[in-house]
N, C-alpha and C positions, 0 to 999 in steps of 0.2 A: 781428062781435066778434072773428073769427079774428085778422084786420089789426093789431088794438090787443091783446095777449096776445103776439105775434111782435113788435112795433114795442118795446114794453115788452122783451125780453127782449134787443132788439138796444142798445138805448138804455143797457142796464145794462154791457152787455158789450162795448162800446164803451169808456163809462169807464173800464172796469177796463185794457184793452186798451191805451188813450191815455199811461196811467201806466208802462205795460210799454213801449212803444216811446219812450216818452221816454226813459227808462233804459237804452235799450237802443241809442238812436241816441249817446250818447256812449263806444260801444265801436264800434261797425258806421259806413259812411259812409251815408248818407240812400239809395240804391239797392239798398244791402245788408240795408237795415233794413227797407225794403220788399218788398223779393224773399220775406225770413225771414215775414212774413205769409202768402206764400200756400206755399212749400215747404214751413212745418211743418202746415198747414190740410189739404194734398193729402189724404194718408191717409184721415183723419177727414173731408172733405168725400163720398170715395167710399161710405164706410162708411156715411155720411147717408144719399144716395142709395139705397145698396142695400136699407136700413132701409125707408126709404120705399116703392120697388117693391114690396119683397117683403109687405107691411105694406097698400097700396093694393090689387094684386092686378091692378095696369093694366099694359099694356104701354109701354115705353118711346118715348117721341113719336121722330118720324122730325124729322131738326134740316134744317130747308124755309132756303132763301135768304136766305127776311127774316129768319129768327131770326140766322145765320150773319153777317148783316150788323149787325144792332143789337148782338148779342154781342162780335162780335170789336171793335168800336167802342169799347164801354163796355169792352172790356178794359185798352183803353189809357190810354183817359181816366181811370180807377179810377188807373190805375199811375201816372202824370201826376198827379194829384189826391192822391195821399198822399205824393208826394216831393216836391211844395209844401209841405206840409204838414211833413214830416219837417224837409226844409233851412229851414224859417222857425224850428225848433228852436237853430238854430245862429245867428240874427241877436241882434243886441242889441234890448231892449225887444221879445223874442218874444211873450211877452203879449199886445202890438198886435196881430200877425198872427196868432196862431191862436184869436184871437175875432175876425176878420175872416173868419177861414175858417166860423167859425161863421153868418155868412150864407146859407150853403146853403140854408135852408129856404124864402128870400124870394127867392135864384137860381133853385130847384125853381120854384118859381111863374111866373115872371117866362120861362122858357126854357118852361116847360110851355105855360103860354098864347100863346106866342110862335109856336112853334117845332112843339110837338107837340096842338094845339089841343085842351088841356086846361083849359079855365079854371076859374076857382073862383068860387064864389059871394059875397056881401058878405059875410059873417058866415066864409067860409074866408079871404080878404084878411085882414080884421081882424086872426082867428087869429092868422095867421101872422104877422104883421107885429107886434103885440104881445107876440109870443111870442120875437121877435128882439132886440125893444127888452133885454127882460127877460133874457135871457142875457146881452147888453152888459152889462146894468149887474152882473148876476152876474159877471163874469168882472174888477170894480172895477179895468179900464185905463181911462186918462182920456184921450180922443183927441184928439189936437190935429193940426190940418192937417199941420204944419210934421213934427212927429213919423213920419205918415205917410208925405208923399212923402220924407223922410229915411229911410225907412226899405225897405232891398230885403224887410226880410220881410214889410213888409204887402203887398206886392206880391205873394210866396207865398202870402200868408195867401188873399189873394181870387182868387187863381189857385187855390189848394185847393178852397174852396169852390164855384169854376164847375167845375172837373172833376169833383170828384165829386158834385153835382147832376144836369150830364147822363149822367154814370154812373144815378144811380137813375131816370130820365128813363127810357134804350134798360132797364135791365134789367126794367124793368116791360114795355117794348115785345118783348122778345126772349121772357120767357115766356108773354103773350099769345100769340104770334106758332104758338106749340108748340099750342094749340089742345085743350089734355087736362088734366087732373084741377089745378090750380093749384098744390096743395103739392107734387105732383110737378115741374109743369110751375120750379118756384123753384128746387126742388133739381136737378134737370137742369140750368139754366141757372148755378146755381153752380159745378157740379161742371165744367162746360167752360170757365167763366170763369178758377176759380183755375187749372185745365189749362194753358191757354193763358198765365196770366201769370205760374205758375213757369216754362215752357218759355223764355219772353221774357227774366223776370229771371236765368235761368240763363246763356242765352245771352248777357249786356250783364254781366252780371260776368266771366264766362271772358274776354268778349274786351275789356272794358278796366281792371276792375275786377278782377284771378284773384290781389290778393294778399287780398280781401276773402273768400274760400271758405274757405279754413282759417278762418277767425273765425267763418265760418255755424257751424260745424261747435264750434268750441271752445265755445262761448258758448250752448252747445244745451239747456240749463237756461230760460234767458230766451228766448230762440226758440221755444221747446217751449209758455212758456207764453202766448207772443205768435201763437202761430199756431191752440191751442184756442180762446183769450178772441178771435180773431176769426173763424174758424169758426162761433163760435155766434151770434157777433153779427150775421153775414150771411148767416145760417141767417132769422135775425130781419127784416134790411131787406130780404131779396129775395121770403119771403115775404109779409111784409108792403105792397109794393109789389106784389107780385102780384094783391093782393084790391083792393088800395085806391089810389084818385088818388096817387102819389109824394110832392108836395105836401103830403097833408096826413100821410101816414106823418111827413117830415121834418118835420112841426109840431111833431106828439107826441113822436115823436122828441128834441127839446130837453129834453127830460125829462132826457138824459143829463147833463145842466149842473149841473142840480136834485139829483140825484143823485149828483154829485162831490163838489158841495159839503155835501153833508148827511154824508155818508162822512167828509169829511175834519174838521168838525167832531166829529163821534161822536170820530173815534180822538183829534184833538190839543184839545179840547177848548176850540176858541176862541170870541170871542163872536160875535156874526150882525151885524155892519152894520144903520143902516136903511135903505142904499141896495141891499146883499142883500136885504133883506127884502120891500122893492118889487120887486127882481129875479123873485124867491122868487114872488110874489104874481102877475105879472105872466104868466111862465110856467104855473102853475096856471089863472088865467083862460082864458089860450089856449087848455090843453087841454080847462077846461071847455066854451067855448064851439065848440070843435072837435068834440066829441061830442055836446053838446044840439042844437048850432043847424046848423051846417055840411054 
């Protein structure tokens, strides 16, 4: 049950986080926007860690080869994977591409079984795959071929989603790899991931991007709050990949969709579609049958 309470808590914090960097890539360019997620996350990523140590009572795992290599790996791909993600903000008909990016759960599967020979069972396939359907239709873009290859952001859009799939793919692999207490062994592996990808996005702005630093810096209201809202949320999926197949974290996971949309009707008070509402319905199935059956 640990897996699904951390998936839940990433899945919320996500969407809040999605709405912040949206807002936040029309002052920053898409590397800068990215970078501001893991520089303002640092601090509070440590503070986790040290929470946890001191809290577990274990000694801090010795960081062995494999981890070194699955981590540093997924550091990229993560980084790679949200600046897809960001720059498809900036296409026409974004829409398309970042519910394309929303594939990730059926990429998770599809590289899992492939690649890191995880496979799922009937009843996790289903899952997932009707739980993709159903965020499509939540996400009410109408896809047409022509609109697609017309478009460079759905190209980002599905390049998002393969990079940060095999991101939650190695980060599951890297904290296994550490061989100790799990919620430690998640936070460990966080706290060296965003290390390594503020040092990166530090460095790629200074040297081609150094009018973009005074902005980190100006704009640190919205950064501030783009770097707690994802701090907690990959508090959430790294933990939650820790316990549990990636794959099906990313099922439940889609809950985020579910949850955007519920949010946004609450405040502006519109009406539900009935192809939301299949959407709605759809997603809900997944999960259920992800927890009974899977």
């Amino acid at each position: 049950m640990t897996w699904i309470y951390f998936t839940l808590l990433a899945a919320f914090m996500q969407a809040v986080r999605t709405a912040g960097q949206k807002q936040l890539s029309g002052k920053l360019s898409a590397m800068a926007t990215t970078g501001v997620r893991y520089l303002y996350a640092l601090p509070f990523a440590w503070l986790y860690l040290m929470f946890i140590h001191q809290h577990q009572g274990i000694e801090l795992p010795v960081l062995n080869s494999s981890f070194l290599t699955y981590a540093l790996i997924a550091c990229v791909m993560q980084i790679i994977g949200t600046v897809c993600l960001v720059a498809a903000f900036s296409y026409r008909n974004f829409a398309v591409a970042t519910s394309l990016a929303k594939t990730e759960a059926i990429q998770v599967a599809i590289v899992g079984a492939l690649v890191f020979a995880t496979p799922l069972s009937f009843y996790g396939w289903f899952s997932v795959i009707i739980g993709v359907v159903g965020v499509l239709l939540l996400s009410k873009v109408k896809f047409k071929l022509a609109d697609i290859i017309a478009n460079p952001g759905a190209g980002f859009g599905l390049a998002s989603g393969l990079g940060l799939a095999i991101t939650t793919l190695l980060i599951r692999e890297s904290s296994l790899a550490l061989n100790t207490d799990l919620v430690l062994s998640a936070a460990v592996t966080l706290v060296f991931m965003i290390t390594v990808q503020s040092l990166l996005s530090v460095l790629y702005l200074w040297w081609r991007e150094p009018a973009q630093l005074p902005l980190v810096v100006k704009h640190w209201r919205l950064c501030l709050f783009v770097g707690v809202t994802s701090v907690l949320g990959s508090i959430g999926w790294f933990t939650g990949a820790s316990f549990q197949n990636a794959a099906y974290v990313k099922a439940l996971g889609q809950v985020e969709f579910f949850i955007t949309l519920i949010l946004t009707y609450r405040v502006f008070k519109e009406r539900i579609s009935i192809q939301e509402y299949i959407g709605m319905a759809l997603v809900l199935l997944s999960v259920l049958v992800l927890l009974l059956w899977a």
